[in-house]
C-alpha positions in Angstrom: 54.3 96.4 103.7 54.9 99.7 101.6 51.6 101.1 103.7 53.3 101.0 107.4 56.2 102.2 105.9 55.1 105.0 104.1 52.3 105.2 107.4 54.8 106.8 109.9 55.1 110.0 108.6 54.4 112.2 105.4 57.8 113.7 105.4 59.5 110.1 105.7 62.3 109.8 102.5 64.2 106.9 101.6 67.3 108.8 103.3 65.3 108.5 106.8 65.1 104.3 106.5 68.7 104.5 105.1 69.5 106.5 108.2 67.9 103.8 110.5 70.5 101.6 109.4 73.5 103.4 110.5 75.3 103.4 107.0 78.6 104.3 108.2 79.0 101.8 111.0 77.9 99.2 108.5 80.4 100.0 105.7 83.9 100.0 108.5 81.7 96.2 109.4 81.6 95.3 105.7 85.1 96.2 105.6 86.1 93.8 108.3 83.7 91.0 106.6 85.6 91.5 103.4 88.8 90.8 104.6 87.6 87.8 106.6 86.3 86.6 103.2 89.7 87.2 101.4 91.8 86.2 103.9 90.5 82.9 103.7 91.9 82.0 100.7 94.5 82.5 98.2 92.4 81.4 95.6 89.4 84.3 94.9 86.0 84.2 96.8 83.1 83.4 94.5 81.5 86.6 93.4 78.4 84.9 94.3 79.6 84.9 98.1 81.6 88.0 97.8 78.2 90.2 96.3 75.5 88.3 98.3 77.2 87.2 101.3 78.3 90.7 101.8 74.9 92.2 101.4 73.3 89.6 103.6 75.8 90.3 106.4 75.0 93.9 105.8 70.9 93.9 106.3 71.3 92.0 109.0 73.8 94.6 110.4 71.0 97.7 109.2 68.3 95.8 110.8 69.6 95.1 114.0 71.0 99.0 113.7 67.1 100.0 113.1 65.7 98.0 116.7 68.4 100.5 118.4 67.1 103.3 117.1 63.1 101.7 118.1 64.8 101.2 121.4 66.9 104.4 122.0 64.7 107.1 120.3 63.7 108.4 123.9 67.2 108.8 124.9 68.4 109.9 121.0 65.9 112.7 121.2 68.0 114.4 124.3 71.3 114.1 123.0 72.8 116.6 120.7 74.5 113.8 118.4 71.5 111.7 118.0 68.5 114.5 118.5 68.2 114.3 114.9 67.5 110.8 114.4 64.6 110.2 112.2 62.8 108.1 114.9 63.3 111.0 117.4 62.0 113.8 115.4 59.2 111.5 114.5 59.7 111.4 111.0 59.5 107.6 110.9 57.1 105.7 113.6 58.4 102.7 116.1 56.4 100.3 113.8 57.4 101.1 111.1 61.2 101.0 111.7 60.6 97.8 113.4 58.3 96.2 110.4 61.7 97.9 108.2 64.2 95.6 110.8 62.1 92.9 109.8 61.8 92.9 106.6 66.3 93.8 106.3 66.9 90.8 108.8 64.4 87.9 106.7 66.5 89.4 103.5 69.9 88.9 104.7 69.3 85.6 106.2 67.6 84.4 103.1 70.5 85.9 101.2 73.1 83.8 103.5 71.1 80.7 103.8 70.9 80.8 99.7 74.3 82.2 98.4 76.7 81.1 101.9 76.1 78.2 103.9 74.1 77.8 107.2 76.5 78.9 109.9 77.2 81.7 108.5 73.5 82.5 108.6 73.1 81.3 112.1 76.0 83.1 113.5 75.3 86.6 111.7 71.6 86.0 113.5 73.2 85.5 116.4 75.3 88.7 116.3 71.8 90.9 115.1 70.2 89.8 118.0 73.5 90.1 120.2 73.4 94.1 119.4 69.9 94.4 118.9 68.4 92.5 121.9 71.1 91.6 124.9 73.2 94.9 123.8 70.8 97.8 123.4 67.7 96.3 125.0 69.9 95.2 128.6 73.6 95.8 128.7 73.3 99.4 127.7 71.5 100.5 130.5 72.3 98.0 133.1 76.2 98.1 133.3 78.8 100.4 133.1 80.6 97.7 130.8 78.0 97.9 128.3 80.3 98.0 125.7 83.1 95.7 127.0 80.3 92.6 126.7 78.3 93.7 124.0 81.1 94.5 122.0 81.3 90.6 120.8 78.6 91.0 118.7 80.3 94.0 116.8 83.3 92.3 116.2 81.8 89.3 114.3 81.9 90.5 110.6 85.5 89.3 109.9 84.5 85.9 111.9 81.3 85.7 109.2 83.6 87.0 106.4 85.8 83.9 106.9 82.5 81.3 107.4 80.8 82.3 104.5 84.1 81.3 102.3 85.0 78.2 104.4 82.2 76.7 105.6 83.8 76.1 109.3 85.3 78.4 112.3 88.7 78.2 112.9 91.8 80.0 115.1 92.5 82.7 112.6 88.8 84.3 112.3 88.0 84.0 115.5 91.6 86.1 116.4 90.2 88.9 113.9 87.4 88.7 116.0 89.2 89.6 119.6 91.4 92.5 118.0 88.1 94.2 117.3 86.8 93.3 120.6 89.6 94.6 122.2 89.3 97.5 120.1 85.8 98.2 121.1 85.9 99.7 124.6 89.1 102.6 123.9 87.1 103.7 120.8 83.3 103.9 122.3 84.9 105.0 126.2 86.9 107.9 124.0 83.2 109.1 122.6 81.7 108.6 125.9 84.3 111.1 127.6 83.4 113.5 125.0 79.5 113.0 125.2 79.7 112.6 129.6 77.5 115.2 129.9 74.8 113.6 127.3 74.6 109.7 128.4 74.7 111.5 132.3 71.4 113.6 131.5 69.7 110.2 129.5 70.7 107.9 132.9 73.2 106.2 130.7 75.5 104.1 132.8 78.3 104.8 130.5 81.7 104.7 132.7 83.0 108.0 132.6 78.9 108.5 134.0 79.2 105.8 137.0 83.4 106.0 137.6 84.6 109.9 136.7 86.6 110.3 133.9 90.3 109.7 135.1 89.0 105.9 135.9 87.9 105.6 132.1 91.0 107.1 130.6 93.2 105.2 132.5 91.3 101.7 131.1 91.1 103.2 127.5 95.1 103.2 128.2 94.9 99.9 129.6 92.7 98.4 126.9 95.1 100.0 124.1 97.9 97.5 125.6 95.7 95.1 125.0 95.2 95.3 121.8 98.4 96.3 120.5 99.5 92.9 121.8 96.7 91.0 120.5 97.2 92.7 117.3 100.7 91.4 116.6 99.0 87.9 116.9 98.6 87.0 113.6 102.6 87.5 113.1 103.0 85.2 116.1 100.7 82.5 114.9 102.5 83.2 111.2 98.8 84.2 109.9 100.5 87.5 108.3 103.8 88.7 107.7 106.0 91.3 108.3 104.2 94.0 106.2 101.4 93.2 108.7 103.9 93.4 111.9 105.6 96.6 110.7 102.1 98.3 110.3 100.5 96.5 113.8 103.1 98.2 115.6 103.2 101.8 113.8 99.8 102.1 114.4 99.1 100.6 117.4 102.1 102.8 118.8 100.1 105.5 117.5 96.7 104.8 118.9 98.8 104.3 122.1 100.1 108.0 122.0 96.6 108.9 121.7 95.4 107.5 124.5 98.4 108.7 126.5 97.4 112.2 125.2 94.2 111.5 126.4 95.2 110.2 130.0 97.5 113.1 130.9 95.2 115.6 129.2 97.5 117.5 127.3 95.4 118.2 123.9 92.6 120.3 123.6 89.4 117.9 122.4 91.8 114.4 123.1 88.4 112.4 123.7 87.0 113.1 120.5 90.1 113.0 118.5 91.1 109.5 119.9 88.1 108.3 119.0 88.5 109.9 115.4 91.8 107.9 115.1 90.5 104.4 116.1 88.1 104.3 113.1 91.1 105.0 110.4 93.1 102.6 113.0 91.1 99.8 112.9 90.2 100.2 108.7 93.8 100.3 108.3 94.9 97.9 110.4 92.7 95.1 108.2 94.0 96.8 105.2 97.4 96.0 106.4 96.4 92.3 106.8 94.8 92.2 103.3 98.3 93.4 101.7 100.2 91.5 103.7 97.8 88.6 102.3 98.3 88.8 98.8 101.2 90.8 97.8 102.9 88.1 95.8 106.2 88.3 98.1 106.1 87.0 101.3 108.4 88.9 104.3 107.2 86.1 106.8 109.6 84.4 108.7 
């Protein structure tokens, strides 16, 4: 195993596998996870659950991150955000980042199946090979709504969170689950605005690409609607309070001016600022729901 690793390149550094597994996006999913966990109960999650559930959640996430880099390396090597990629400079080989998917995957599921229960297990597989096979292997380059469908599997960590606590699905997980995929096509269609010209060269049927720009702003506008209502939810169903509903609607109302900004054009760099916003939006917006969980009084009414 350490000879294909090491086999791919003599410049290949730890940073380069690390790199594969898209660190950032990972932690903002661990995030989500972590706040399925703990809003799940009142009562502490088992650090046994909390340190191994969580890491097993994340290779999984790292692995199916590394088969889009296998998959997209062509593509990666003609954009200017990706270029740099280690699979697209050749740093690390195909095989080699696939025997590294491998190996992340077979360790988080034996760290689910061990320290969680089975359906977590089964359902975090499904979501790797969601992203990693229908997602970036189909979807991204047969659709223009790429992102609208595959998003599901992006916006399972608070769903496995919640499972790996309880055991079973239920309403309130699975409502975590549709604010981040109503999240998901506003905060990707913002990026792909500001990267047109790069997903146009790579035959990326992004929408801006395959519908013009004014089409896709006015659906990011559209799709924040959307999930400022679905993110008052868990006031209505009396799953948070009104710490939760006070922040929901603050920045939601926020993310909303940003994508009015956006539509109407009136900022210099909107796209890539919007986009900017929706990762603090969406990490604070959990955080909200975490407070609003266990602050020991209760505005709920």
């Amino acid at each position: 195993m350490a000879t294909l690793l090491s086999a791919a390149h003599p410049q290949a550094l730890w940073r380069d596998y690390l790199e594969l597994t898209k660190p950032k996006v990972v932690v903002l999913m661990l995030i989500t996870s972590l706040v399925g966990m703990y809003l799940a109960t009142r009562a502490g999650v088992p650090w046994t659950v909390l340190i191994f559930g969580n890491l097993g959640i994340a290779c999984c996430a790292g692995a199916a991150a590394a088969v889009n880099h296998v998959v997209d390396r062509r593509i990666d090597a003609q954009m200017a955000r990706t270029h740099k990629r280690p699979l697209a400079e050749g740093r690390v080989s195909p095989l080699a980042a696939l025997t590294f998917a491998m190996l992340l995957a077979v360790v988080g599921l034996a760290l689910l199946l061990t320290f969680t229960n089975p359906l977590t297990a089964w359902l975090t597989l499904a979501s790797l090979l969601g992203y990693a096979v229908l997602y970036t292997g189909f979807l991204k380059r047969a659709t223009p709504q790429n992102i609208v469908i595959g998003g599901l599997a992006g916006a399972a960590p608070p769903l496995l969170g919640w499972v790996a606590v309880t055991g079973h699905v239920s309403a309130e997980p699975l409502l975590l689950v549709l604010i981040i995929f109503a999240w998901t096509p506003p905060h990707f269609w913002a990026l792909a605005i500001h990267r047109k010209a790069e997903y146009a060269k790579v035959n990326i049927p992004m929408l801006p690409v395959t519908h013009g720009e004014h089409y896709t702003k006015v659906h990011i506008l559209l799709y924040t609607c959307i999930l400022l209502a679905v993110s008052l939810m868990p006031y209505v169903i009396h799953m948070s309070g009104l710490l939760y509903l006070v922040c929901a609607l603050g920045l939601g109302a926020r993310f909303l001016r940003w994508a009015w900004v956006l539509y109407r054009d009136s900022q210099p760099h909107a796209a890539i600022n919007t986009f900017k916003y929706s990762i603090w939006y969406l990490f604070l917006l959990f955080i909200a729901l975490l407070l609003d969980h266990y602050l020991p009084f209760n505005f709920m009414t």
